[in-house]
C-alpha positions as CSV (number, residue, x, y, z in Angstrom):
1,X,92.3,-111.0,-57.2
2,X,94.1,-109.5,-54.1
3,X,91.7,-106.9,-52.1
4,X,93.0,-103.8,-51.7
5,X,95.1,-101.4,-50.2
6,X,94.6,-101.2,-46.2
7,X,91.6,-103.1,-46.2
8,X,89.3,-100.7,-48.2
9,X,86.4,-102.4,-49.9
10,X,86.1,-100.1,-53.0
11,X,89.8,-100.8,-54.2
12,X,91.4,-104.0,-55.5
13,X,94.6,-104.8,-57.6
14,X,94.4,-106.4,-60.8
15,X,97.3,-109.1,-60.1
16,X,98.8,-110.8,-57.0
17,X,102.4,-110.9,-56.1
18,X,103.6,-113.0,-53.4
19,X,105.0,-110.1,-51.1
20,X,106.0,-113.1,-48.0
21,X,109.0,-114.1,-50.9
22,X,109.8,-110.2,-50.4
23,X,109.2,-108.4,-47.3
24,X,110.8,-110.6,-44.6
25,X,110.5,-109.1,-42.4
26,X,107.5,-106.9,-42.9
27,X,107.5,-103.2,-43.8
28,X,106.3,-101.2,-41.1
29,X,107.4,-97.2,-40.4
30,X,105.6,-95.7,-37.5
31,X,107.7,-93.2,-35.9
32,X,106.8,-91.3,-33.0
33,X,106.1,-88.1,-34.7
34,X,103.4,-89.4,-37.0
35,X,102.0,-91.0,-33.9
36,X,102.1,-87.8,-32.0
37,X,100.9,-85.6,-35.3
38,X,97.7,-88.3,-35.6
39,X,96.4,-87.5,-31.8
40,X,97.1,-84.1,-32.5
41,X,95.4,-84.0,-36.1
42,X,91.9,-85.7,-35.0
43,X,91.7,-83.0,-32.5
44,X,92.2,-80.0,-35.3
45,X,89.7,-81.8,-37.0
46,X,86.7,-80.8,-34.9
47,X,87.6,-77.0,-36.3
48,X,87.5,-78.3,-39.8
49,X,85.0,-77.6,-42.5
50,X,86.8,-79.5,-45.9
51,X,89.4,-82.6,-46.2
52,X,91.9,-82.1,-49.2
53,X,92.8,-85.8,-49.2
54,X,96.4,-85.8,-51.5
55,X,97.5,-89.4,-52.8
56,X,100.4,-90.0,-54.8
57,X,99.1,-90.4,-59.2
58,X,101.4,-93.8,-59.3
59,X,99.7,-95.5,-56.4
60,X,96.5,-94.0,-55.5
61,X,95.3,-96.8,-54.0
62,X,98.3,-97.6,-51.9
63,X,98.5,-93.8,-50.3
64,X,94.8,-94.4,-49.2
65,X,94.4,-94.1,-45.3
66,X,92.3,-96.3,-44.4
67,X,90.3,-94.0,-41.6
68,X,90.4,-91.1,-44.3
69,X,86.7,-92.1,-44.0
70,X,85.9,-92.0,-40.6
71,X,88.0,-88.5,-40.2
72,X,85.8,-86.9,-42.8
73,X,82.5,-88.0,-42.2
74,X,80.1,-85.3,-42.7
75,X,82.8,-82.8,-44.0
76,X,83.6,-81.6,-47.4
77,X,86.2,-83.5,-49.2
78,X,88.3,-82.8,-52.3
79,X,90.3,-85.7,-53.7
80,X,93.8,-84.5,-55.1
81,X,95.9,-87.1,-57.2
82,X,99.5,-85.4,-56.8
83,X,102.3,-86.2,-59.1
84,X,100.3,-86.8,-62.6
85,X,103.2,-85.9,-64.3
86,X,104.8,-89.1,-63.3
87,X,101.8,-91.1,-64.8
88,X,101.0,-91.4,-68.6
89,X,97.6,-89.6,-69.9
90,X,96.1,-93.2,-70.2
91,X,96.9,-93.9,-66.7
92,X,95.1,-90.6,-65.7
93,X,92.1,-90.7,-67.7
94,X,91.7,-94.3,-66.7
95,X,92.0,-93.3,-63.0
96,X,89.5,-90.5,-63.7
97,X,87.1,-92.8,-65.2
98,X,87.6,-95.4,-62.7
99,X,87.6,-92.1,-59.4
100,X,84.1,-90.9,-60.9
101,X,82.6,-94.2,-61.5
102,X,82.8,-95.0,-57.7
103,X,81.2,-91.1,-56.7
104,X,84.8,-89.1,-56.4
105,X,85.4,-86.0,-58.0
106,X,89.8,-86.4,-58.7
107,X,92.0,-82.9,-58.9
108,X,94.9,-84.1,-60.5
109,X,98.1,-81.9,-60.1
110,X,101.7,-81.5,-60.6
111,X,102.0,-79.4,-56.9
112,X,105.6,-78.9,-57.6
113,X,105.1,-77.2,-60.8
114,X,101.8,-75.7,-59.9
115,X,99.8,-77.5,-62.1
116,X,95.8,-78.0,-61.6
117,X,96.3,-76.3,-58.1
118,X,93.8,-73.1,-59.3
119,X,91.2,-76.1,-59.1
120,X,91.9,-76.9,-55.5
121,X,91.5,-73.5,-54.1
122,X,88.3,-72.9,-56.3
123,X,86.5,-76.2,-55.0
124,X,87.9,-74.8,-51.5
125,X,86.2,-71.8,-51.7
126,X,83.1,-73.0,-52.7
127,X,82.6,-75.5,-50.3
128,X,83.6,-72.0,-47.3
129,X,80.5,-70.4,-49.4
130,X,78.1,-73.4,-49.1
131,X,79.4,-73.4,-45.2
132,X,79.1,-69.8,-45.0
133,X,75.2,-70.1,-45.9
134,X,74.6,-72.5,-43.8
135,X,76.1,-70.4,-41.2
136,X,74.3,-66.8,-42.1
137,X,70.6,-69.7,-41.8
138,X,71.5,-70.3,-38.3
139,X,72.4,-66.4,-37.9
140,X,76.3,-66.7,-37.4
141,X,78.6,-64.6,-39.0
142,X,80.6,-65.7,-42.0
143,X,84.3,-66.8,-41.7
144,X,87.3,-67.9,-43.4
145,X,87.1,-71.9,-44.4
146,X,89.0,-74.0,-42.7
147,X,91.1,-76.8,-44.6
148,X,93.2,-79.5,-43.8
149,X,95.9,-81.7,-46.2
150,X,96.2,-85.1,-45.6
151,X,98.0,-87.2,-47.1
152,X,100.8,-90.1,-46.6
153,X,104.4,-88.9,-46.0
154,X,106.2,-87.4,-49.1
155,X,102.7,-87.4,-51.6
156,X,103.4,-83.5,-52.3
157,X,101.0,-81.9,-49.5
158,X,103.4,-79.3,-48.6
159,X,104.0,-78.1,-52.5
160,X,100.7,-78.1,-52.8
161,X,100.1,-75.5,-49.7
162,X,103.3,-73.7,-51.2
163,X,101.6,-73.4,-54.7
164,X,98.3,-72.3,-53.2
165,X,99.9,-69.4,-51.2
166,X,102.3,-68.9,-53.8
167,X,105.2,-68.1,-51.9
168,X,107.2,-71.0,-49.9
169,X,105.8,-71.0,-46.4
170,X,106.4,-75.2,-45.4
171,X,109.6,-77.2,-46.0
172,X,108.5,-79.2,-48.9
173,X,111.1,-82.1,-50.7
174,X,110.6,-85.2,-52.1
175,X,111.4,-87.4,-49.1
176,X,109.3,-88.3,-46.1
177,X,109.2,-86.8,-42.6
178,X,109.6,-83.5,-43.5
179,X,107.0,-81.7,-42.2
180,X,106.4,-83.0,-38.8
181,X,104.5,-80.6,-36.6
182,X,100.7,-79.4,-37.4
183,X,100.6,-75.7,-38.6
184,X,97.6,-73.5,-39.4
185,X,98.5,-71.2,-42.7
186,X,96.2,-68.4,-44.4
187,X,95.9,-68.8,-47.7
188,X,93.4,-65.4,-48.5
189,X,90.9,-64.0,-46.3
190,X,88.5,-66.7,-46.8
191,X,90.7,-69.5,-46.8
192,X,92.9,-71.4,-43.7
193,X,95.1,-74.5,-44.3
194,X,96.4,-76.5,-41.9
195,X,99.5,-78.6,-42.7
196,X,99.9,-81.9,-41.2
197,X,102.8,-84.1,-41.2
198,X,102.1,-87.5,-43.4
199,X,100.0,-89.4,-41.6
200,X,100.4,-93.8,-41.8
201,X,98.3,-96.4,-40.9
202,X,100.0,-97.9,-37.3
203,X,100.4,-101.5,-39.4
204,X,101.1,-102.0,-42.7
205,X,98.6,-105.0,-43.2
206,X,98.8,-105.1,-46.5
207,X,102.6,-105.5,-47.7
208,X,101.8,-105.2,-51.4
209,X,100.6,-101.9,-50.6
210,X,103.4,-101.2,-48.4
211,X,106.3,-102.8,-51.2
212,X,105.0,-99.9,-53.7
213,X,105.0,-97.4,-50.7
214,X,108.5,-98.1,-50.4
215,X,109.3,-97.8,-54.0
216,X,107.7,-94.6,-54.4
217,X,109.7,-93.2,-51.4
218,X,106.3,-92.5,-49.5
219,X,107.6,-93.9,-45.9
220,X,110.7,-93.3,-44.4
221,X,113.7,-95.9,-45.8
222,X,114.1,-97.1,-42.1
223,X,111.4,-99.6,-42.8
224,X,112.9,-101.6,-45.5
225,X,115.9,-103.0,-47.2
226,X,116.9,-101.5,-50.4
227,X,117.8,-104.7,-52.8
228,X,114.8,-106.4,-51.4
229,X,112.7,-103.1,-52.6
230,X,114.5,-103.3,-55.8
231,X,114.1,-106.9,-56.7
232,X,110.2,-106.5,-55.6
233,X,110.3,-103.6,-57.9
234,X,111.7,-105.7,-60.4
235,X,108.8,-108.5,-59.9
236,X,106.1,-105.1,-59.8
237,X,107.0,-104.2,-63.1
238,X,106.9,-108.2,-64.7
239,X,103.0,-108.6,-62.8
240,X,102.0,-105.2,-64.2
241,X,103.5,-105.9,-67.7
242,X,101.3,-109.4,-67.7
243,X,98.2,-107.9,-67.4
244,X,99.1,-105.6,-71.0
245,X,98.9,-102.1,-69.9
246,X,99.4,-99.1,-72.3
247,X,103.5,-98.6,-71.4
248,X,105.8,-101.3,-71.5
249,X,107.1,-101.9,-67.6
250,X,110.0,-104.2,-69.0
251,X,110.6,-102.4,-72.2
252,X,111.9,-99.4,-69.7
253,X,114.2,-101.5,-67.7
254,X,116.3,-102.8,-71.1
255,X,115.8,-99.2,-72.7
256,X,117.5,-98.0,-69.8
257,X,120.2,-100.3,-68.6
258,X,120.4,-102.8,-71.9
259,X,120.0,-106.4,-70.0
260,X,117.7,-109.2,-70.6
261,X,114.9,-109.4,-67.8
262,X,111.7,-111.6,-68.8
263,X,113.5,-115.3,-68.0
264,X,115.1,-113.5,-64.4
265,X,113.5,-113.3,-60.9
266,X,113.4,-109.9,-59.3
267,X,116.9,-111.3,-57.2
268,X,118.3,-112.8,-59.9
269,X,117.9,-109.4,-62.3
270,X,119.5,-107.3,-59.3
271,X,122.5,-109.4,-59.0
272,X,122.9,-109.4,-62.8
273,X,122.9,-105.9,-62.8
274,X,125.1,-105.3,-60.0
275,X,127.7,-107.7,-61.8
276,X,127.6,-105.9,-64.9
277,X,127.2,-102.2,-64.2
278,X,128.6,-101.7,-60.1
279,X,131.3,-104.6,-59.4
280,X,128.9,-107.4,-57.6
281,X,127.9,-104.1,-55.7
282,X,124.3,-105.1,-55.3
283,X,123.3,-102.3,-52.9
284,X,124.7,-99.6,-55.5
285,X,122.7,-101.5,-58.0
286,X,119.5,-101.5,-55.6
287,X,119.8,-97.8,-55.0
288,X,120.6,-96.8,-58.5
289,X,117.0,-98.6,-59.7
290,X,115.1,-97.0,-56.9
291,X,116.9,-93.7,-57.8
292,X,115.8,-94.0,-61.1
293,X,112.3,-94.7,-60.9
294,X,111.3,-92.3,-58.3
295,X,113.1,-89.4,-60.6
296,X,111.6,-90.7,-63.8
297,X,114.3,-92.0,-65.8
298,X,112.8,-95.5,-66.4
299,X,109.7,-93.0,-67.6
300,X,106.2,-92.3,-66.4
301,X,105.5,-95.8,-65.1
302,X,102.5,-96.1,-62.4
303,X,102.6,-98.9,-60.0
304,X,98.6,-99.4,-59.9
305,X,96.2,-99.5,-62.0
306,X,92.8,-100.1,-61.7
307,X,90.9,-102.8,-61.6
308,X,88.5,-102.6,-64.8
309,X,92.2,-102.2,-67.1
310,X,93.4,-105.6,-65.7
């Protein structure tokens, strides 16, 4: 069983791929904006009261800083699952099950469409009234809360601030590195968010973690290859539908583009595909899988589960 995602000890993955067959050479995307936003975001933190940690519903595990610990510490934390409506409900409750088991209280939202984000702002506020308390003990006056997202590149922390003022206020779309300077934001009068551009660990250690990072468009496409994505992709969705999950990974891929894939490699399914559908094209063929994966076309297909479904 392969430990999990950036070296935390309370995640594992169900199955094992062998990602050295795949990433060569290694995924790794640390521009010099999200190293510049990092020094600047662990200063902001000193005026912070709560952490809205946002990971991305299909990899949970994967979008996981690693130092999201150390940064919060003593502070108040809410745990936002973005994107749950490109997971099934069994995927979801599973996660939930799996969240609270281990001591987490998930908000699951769909930021772009503004679901679940009333939640958020509610567990917000009351965490400002329990700091406001302890505030009025030691004979301080009360003030607004301050908040800050955090979140990988692209896992929807900018819709989410959008939703919660209700207006669009951050440049928000469904690629990474948009947002890339820090930014405080009033949401109400007892309410301050600060938007921070995704933040990555400076080494990808683990590349399993990374290969579904790359699939889900959460770091920028600098780091990686596309047909080498695609075909890892490919062997993703053969690991996952091994282990006998509630949706049928494979199932998706003939619905969709009507080829065999359970006797073909990752490589070998790619280069079919391009023969058949782009004229040998293989990097059409790449790009077209990504495409439609990370739009939902193959269907609401998560790339982690956890570890008690396996």
């Amino acid at each position: 069983m392969n430990t999990s995602s950036q070296d935390c000890p309370f995640f594992c993955y169900p199955y094992s791929l062998d990602c050295s067959l795949l990433m060569t050479p290694a995924i790794q995307w640390y521009p010099g904006h999200i190293a510049k936003a990092e020094k600047a975001l662990i200063e902001q933190l000193k005026r912070v009261d709560v952490v809205l940690e946002v990971r991305d519903a299909r990899i949970p595990l994967a979008t996981r800083h690693p130092r999201i610990d150390h940064w919060v510490g003593t502070k108040e934390r809410i745990l936002v699952i973005n994107r749950v409506d490109m997971i099934p409900s069994a995927a979801r409750t599973a996660w939930e099950t799996w969240l609270r088991a281990q001591g987490e209280t998930p908000y699951f939202t769909d930021a772009q469409q503004g679901k679940g984000v009333a939640g958020i702002a509610k567990a917000a506020q009351t965490a400002g009234t329990s700091m406001n308390q302890r505030r009025r003990d030691r004979g301080m006056r009360p003030r607004a809360v301050r908040a800050v997202v955090i979140g990988f590149p692209n896992v929807g922390k900018s819709a989410l601030i959008n939703r919660l003022l209700k207006k669009k206020v951050v440049e928000s779309a469904r690629k990474p590195g948009v947002t890339r300077q820090l930014r405080w934001i009033r949401i109400a009068d007892d309410l301050e968010l600060l938007d921070a551009p995704g933040i990555l660990p400076a080494q990808l250690k683990d590349q399993e973690a990374a290969l579904r990072l790359a699939v889900c468009d959460d770091i920028g496409q600098a780091a990686y290859d596309n047909q080498r994505i695609a075909w890892g992709l490919i062997e993703l969705f053969k690991a996952l539908e091994s282990q006998g999950q509630e949706v049928s990974y494979l199932g998706a891929l003939r619905d969709r583009y009507t080829l065999p894939v359970a006797e073909l490699t990752g490589e070998s399914y790619l280069q079919h595909m391009a023969e058949v559908r782009y004229q040998g094209d293989r990097e059409r063929a790449a790009r077209s899988l990504l495409r439609d994966y990370r739009v939902g076309h193959l269907g609401n297909l998560p790339l982690e589960w956890p570890a008690h479904n396996a």
